[in-house]
ZAMI-345441 format. One record per residue (C-alpha): x, y, z negated; residue in one letter. Coordinates in Angstrom, 2 decimals, decimal comma, padded with zeros to 5 digits. Each point is the difference from the previous one (the first is absolute). Layout:
BEGIN
+---------+---------+---------+--------+
|       X |       Y |       Z | residu |
+---------+---------+---------+--------+
|       X |       Y |       Z |      A |
...
+---------+---------+---------+--------+
//
This chain:
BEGIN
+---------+---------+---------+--------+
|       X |       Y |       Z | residu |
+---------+---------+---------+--------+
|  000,00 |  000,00 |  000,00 |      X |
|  002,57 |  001,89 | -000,63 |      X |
|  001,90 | -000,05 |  003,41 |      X |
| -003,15 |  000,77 |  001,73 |      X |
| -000,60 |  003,18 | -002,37 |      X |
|  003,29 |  001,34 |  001,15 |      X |
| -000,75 | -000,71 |  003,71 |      X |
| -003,22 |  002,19 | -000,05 |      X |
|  001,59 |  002,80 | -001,39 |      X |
|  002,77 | -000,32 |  002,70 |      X |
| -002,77 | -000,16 |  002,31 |      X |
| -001,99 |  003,22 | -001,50 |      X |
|  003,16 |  002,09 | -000,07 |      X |
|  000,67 | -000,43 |  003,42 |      X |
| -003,84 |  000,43 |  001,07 |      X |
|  000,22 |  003,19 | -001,95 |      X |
|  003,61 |  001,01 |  001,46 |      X |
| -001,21 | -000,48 |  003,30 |      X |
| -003,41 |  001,74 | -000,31 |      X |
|  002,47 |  003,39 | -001,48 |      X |
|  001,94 | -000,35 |  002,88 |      X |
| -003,05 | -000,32 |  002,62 |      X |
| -001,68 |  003,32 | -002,01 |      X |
|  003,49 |  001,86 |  000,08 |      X |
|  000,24 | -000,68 |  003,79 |      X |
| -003,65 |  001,35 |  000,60 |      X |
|  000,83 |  002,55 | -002,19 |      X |
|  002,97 |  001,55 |  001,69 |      X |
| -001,19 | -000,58 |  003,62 |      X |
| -003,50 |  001,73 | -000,65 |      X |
| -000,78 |  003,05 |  001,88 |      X |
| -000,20 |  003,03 | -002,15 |      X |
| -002,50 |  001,61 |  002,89 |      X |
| -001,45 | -000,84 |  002,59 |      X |
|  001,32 | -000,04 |  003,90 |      X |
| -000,58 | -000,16 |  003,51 |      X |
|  001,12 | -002,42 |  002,19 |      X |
|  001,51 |  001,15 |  003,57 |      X |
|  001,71 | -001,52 |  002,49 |      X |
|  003,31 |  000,59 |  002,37 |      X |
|  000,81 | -001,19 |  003,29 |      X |
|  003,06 | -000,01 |  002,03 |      X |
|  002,15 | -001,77 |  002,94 |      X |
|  003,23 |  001,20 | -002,10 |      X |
|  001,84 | -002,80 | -002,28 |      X |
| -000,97 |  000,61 | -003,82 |      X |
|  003,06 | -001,92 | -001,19 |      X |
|  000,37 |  000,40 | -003,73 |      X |
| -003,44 |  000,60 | -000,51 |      X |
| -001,14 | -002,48 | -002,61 |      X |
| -003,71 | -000,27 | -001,29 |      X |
| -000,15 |  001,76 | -003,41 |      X |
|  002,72 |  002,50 |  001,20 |      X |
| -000,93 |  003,74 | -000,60 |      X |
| -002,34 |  002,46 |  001,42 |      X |
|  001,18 |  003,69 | -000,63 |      X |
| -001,35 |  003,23 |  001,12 |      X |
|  002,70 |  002,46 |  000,28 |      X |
|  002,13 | -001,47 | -002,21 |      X |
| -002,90 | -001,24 | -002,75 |      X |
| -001,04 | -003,16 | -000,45 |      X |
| -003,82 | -000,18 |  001,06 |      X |
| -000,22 | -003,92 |  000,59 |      X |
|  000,96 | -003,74 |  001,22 |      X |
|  000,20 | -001,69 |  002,97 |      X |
| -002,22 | -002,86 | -000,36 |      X |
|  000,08 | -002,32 |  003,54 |      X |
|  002,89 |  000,18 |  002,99 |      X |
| -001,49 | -002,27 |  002,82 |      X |
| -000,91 |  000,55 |  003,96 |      X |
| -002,58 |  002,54 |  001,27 |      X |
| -002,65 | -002,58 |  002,16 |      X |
| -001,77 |  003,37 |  001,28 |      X |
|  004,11 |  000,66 |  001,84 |      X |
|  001,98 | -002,88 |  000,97 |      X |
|  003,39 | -000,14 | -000,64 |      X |
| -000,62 |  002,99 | -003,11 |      X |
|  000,82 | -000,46 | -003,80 |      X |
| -002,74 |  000,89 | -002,33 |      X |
|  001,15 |  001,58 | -003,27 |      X |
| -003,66 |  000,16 | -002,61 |      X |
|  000,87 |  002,57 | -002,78 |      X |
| -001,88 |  001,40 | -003,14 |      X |
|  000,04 |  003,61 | -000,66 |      X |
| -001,50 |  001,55 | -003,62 |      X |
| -002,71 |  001,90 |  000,68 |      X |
|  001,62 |  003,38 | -001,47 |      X |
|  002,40 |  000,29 |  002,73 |      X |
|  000,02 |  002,66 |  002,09 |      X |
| -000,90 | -001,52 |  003,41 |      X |
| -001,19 |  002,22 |  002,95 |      X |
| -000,61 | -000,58 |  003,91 |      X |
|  003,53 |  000,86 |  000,43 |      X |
|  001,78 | -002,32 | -002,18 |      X |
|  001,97 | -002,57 |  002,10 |      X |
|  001,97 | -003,13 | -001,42 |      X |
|  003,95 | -000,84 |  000,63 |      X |
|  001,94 | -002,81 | -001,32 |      X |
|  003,11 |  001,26 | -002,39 |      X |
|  002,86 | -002,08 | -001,68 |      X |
|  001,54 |  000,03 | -003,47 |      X |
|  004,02 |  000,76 |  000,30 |      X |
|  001,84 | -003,05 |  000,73 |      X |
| -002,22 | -002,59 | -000,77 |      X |
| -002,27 |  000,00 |  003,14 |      X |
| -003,03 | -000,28 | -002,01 |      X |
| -002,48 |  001,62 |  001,77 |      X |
| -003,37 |  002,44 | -001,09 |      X |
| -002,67 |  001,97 |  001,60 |      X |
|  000,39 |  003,61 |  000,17 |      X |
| -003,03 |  001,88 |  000,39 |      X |
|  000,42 |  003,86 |  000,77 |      X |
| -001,73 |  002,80 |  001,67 |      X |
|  000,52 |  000,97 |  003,55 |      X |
| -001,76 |  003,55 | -000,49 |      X |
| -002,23 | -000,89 |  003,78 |      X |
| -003,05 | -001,46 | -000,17 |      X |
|  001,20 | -003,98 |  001,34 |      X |
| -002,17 | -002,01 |  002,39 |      X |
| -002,44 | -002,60 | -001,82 |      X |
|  000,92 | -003,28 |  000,47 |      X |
| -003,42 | -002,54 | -000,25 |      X |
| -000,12 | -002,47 | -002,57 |      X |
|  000,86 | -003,71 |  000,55 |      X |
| -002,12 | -003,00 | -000,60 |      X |
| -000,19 | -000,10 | -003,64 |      X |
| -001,34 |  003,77 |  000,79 |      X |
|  002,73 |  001,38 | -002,12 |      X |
|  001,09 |  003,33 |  000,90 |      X |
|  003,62 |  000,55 |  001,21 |      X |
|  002,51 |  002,33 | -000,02 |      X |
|  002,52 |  001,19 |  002,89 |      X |
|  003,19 | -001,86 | -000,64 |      X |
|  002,87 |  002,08 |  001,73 |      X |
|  003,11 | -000,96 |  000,25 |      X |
|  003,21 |  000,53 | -002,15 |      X |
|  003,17 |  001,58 |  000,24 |      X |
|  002,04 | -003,54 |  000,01 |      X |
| -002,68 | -001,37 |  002,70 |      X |
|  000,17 |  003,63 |  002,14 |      X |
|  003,80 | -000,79 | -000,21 |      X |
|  000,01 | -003,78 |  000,64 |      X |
| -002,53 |  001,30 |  003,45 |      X |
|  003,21 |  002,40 |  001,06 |      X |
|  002,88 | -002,32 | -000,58 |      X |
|  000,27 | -001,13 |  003,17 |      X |
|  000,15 |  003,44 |  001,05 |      X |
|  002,46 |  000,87 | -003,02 |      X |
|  002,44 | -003,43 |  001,34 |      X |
| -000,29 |  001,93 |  003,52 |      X |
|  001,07 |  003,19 | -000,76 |      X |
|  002,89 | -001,80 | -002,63 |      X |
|  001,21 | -001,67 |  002,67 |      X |
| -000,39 |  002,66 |  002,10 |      X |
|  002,43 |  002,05 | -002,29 |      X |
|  002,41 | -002,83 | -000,23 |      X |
|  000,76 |  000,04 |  003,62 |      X |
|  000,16 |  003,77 |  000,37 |      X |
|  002,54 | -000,35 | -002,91 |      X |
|  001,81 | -002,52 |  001,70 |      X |
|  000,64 |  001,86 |  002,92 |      X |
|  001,03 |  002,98 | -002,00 |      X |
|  002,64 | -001,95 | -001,75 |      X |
|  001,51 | -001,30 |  003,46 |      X |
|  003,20 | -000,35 |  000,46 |      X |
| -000,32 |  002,97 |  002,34 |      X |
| -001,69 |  002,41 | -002,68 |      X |
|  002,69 | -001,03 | -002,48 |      X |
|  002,89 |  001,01 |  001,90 |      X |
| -002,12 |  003,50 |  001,13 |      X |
| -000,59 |  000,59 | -004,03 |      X |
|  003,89 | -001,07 | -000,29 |      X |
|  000,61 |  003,04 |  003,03 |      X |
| -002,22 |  002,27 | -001,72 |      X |
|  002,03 | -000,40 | -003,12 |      X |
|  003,08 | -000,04 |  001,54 |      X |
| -001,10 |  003,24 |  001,01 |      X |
| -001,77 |  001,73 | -002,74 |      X |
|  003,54 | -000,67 | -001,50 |      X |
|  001,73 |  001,97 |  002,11 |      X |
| -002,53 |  002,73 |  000,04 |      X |
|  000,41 | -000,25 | -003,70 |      X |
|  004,05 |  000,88 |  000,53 |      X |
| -000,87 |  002,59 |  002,47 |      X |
| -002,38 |  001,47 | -002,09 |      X |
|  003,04 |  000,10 | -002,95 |      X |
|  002,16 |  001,47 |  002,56 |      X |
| -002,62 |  002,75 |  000,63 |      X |
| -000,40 |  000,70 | -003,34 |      X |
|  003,53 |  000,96 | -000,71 |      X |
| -000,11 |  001,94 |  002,97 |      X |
| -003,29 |  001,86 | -001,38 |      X |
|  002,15 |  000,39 | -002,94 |      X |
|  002,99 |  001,61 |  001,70 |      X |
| -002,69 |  001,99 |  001,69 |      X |
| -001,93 |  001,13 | -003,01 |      X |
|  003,50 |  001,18 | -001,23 |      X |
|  000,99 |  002,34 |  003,06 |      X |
| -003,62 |  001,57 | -000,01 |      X |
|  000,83 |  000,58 | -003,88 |      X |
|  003,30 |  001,99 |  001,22 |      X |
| -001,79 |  001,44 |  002,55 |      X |
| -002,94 |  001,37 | -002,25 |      X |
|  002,88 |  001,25 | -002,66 |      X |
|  002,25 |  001,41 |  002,35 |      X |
| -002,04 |  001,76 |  002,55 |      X |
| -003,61 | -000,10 | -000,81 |      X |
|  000,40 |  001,60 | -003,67 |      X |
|  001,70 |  003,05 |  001,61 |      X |
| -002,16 |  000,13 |  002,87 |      X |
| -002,75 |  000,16 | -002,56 |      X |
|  001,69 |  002,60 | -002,16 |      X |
| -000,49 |  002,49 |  002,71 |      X |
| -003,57 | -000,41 |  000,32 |      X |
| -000,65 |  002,84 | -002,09 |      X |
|  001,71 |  002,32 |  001,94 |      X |
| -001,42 | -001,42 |  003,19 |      X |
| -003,60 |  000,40 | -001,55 |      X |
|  000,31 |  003,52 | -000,94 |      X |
|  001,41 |  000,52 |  003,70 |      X |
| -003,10 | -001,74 |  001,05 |      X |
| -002,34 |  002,29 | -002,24 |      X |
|  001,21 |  003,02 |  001,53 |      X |
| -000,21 | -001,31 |  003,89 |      X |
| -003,64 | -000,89 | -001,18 |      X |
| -000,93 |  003,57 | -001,25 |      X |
|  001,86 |  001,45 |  002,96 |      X |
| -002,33 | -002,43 |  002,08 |      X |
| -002,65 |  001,24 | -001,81 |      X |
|  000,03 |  003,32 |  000,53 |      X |
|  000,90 | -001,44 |  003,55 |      X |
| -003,36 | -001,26 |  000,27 |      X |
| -001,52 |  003,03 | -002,02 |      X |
|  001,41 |  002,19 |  003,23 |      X |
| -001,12 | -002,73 |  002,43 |      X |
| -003,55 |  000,44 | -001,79 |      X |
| -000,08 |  004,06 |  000,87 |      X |
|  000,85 | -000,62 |  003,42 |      X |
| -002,75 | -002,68 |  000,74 |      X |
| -002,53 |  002,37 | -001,28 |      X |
|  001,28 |  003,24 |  001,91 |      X |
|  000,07 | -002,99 |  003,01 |      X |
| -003,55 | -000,67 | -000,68 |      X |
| -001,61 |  002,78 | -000,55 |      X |
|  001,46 |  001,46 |  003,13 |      X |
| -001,66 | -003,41 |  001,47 |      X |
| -002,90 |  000,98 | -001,35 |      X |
| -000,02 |  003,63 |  001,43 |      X |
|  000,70 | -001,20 |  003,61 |      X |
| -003,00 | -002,25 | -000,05 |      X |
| -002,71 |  002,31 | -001,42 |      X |
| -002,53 |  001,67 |  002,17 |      X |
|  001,29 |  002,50 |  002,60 |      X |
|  003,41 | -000,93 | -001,12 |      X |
|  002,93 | -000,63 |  001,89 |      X |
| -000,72 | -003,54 |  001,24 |      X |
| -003,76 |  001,39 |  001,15 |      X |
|  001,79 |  003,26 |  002,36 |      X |
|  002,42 | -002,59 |  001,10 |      X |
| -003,04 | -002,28 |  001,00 |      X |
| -001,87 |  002,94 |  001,71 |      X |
|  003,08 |  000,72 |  002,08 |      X |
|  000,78 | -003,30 |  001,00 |      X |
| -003,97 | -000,25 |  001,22 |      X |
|  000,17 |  003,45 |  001,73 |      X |
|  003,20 | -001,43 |  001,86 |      X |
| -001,41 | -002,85 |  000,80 |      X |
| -002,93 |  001,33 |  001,55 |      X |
|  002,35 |  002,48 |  002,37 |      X |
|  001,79 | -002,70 |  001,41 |      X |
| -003,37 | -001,97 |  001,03 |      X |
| -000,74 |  003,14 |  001,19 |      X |
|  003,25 |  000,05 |  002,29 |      X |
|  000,03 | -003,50 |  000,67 |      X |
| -003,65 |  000,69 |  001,45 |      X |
|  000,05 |  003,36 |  002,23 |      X |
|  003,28 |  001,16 |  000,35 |      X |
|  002,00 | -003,04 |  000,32 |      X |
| -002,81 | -001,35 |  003,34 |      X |
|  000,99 |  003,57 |  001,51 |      X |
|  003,61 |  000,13 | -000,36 |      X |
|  000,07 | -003,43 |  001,55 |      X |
| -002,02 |  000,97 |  002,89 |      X |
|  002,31 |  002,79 |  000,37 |      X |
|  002,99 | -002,15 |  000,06 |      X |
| -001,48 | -002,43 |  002,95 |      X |
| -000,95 |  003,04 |  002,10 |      X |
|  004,14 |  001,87 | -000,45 |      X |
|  001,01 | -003,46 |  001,06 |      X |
| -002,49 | -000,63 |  003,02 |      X |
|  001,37 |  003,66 |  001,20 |      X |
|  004,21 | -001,28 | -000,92 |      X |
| -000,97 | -003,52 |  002,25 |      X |
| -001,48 |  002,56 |  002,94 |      X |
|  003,07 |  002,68 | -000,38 |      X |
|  002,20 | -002,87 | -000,01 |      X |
| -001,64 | -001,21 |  003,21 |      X |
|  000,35 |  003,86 |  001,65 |      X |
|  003,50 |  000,06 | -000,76 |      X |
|  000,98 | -003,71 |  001,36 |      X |
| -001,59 |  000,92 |  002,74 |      X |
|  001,79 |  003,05 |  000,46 |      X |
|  003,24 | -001,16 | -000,71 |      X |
| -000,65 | -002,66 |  003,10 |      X |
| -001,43 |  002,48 |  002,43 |      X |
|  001,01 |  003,55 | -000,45 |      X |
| -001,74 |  001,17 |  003,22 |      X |
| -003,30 | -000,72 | -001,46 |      X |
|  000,07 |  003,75 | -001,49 |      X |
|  000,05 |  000,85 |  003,22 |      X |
| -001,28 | -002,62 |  002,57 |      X |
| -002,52 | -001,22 | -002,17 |      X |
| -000,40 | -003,74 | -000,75 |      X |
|  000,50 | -002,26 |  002,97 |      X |
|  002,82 | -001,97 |  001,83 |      X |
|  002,78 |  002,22 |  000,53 |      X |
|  001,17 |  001,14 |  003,31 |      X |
|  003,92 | -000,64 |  001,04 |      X |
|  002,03 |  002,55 |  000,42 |      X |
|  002,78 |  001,22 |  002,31 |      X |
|  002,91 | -002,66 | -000,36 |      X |
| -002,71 | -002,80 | -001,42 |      X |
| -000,54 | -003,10 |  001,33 |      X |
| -003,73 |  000,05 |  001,77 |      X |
|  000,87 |  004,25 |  000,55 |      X |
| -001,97 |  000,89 |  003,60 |      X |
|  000,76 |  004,12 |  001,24 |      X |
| -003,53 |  001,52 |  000,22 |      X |
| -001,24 |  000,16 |  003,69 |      X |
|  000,48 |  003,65 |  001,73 |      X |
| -003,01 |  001,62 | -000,07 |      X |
| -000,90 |  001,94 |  003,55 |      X |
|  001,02 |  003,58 |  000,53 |      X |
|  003,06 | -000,69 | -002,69 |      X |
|  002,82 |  000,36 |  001,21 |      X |
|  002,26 | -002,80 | -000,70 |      X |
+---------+---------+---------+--------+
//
C-alpha cells in the first residue's frame, strides 16, 4: 500500500506540474488586444522570414507573422498572413517591405508610410485584405547586380588598359619629365632671385633719387597748370568776342543778309546778260565774220586779177608780147 501511495503522488505532481506549465504557456502567448489579420503577397524570395518573426511599423512592434505559404489566387507568389493590433496607425498609404536584423539574416515585416495614396490590392480567397508588399533594398540590389557585375567588369578592363605596358612607360615619361621641369623650375628660381636682387639695386640706386625730385617736378607742374589756366581763361575771352561777332553777322540785315542780297542782285544781272546781250553780241560776231570771209574773197580775187578794177570781171585779154596777143584790125579812114 505503501508503494502505490508514493506512486500517486508522483503521478499528481506531475499532473499538476504539467497543468502550470500548459497555464504559463497560455498565459504568456495571450493577446493583450485584439488584431487584424492581413495578408502579403510577393514573387520576391522572403528568405529568413520565419512564422512568428516580427511585424513592426516604423520601427514598433505592432504584430506576428502567423502563416508563410503560396498565394493560389498568383502562381508562382509567396503568401506572407500577418496580424496587426488594432491601435496601429494604418492608412491607404501604408505599404509593407521585408527588413533584416544585422548579421543574423532573420528577417521581419516593415510596415511604413509612403505619404501617396497606394493602389488597393483585392482580397484573396480567405477574403482577407492585403497589403502592397514592395520590395527591399537587398532585393532592389540583388535585381541590379547583374548590372552592378557589368559595369565592375566594365571598370576592370578600362583599368587594365590604363595600366598597359604602354601607359606605364607614358606615366614613367611624364615623370621623367615633371622632374626636369622640377630642376628647371629651381634653376628659374635662383634666377628670379638674382633678379629680385638687381631690381632691389635698381629701386635704391636710381628710383629713390628719381623720386626725391618729384617735389620739385610737382611744383614745376603746378605752375605750368596755372599758366595753362589762365591759358584757357584767355582762350575763354576770345571764343566769346569770336561768338558774339558770329552772332552779329547772322542777325537780321546783318552782314551775311547784304552779302546775300548782293550775291542775288548779281546773279540776276548775269541771267540778264546771258539772256539779251550775250544772243546780240553773238549775232554780231557771225555777221563781222560773214563780211572778213567776203573781203577775203575781194582781195584773193584781186590779188589774181588786177585788171578787174578796170576791165571788170571776165577772162582777160592778152597783151602785146602774150601768147594768144592778135593787133586790132585797122579801122577804115585810119591811117595805118
Amino acid at each position: 500500500m505503501e508503494n502505490k501511495s508514493h506512486a500517486w503522488a508522483a503521478g499528481l505532481f506531475v499532473i499538476g506540474v504539467s497543468a502550470l506549465l500548459i497555464v504559463l504557456a497560455v498565459w504568456l502567448t495571450r493577446d493583450a488586444g485584439s488584431s487584424h489579420a492581413y495578408e502579403l503577397t510577393s514573387r520576391d524570395p522572403v528568405t529568413g522570414l520565419q512564422p512568428q518573426a516580427a511585424v513592426r511599423y516604423k520601427g514598433v512592434a505592432v504584430g506576428k507573422v502567423t502563416h508563410i505559404g503560396f498565394d493560389q489566387d498568383a502562381p508562382g507568389n509567396v503568401l506572407i498572413r500577418i496580424d496587426v493590433d488594432d491601435t496601429t496607425p494604418l492608412s491607404p498609404t501604408t505599404f509593407a517591405t521585408l527588413s533584416y536584423q544585422g548579421i543574423t539574416g532573420l528577417a521581419f515585416v516593415q510596415l511604413d508610410d509612403a505619404g501617396q495614396a497606394q493602389d488597393p490590392i483585392p482580397a484573396g480567397r480567405s477574403g482577407v485584405p492585403r497589403l502592397p508588399l514592395q520590395t527591399s533594398q537587398l532585393g532592389k540590389l540583388t535585381e541590379q547586380a547583374p548590372q552592378i557585375l557589368a559595369q565592375v567588369d566594365e571598370a576592370t578592363r578600362r583599368i587594365n588598359q590604363l595600366l598597359s605596358d604602354y601607359n606605364l612607360k607614358l606615366v614613367t615619361n611624364v615623370l621623367t619629365n615633371a622632374g626636369q621641369a622640377t630642376q628647371q623650375i629651381g634653376s628659374a628660381a635662383g634666377s628670379l632671385g638674382q633678379l629680385s636682387a638687381r631690381i632691389d639695386q635698381t629701386l635704391t640706386q636710381r628710383l629713390d633719387p628719381a623720386l626725391a625730385r618729384v617735389p620739385a617736378l610737382a611744383d614745376e607742374t603746378g605752375k605750368t597748370m596755372r599758366a595753362l589756366q589762365a591759358t584757357a581763361a584767355s582762350a575763354n575771352g576770345t571764343f566769346e568776342a569770336v561768338t558774339q561777332t558770329a552772332r552779329r553777322l547772322n542777325e537780321k540785315d546783318g552782314a551775311l543778309d547784304r552779302l546775300a542780297g548782293g550775291t542775288a542782285a548779281l546773279a540776276h544781272a548775269a541771267d540778264t546778260f546771258g539772256a539779251a546781250t550775250l544772243p546780240r553780241i553773238n549775232r554780231v560776231s557771225e555777221d563781222a565774220s560773214r563780211a572778213a570771209r567776203q573781203l577775203s574773197r575781194t582781195v584773193n580775187g584781186i590779188n589774181d586779177n588786177p585788171q578787174s578794177l578796170i576791165f571788170g570781171d571776165g577772162p582777160v585779154v592778152p597783151g602785146p608780147g602774150e601768147k594768144g596777143f592778135a593787133a586790132p584790125a585797122a579801122t577804115p579812114g585810119t591811117k595805118p
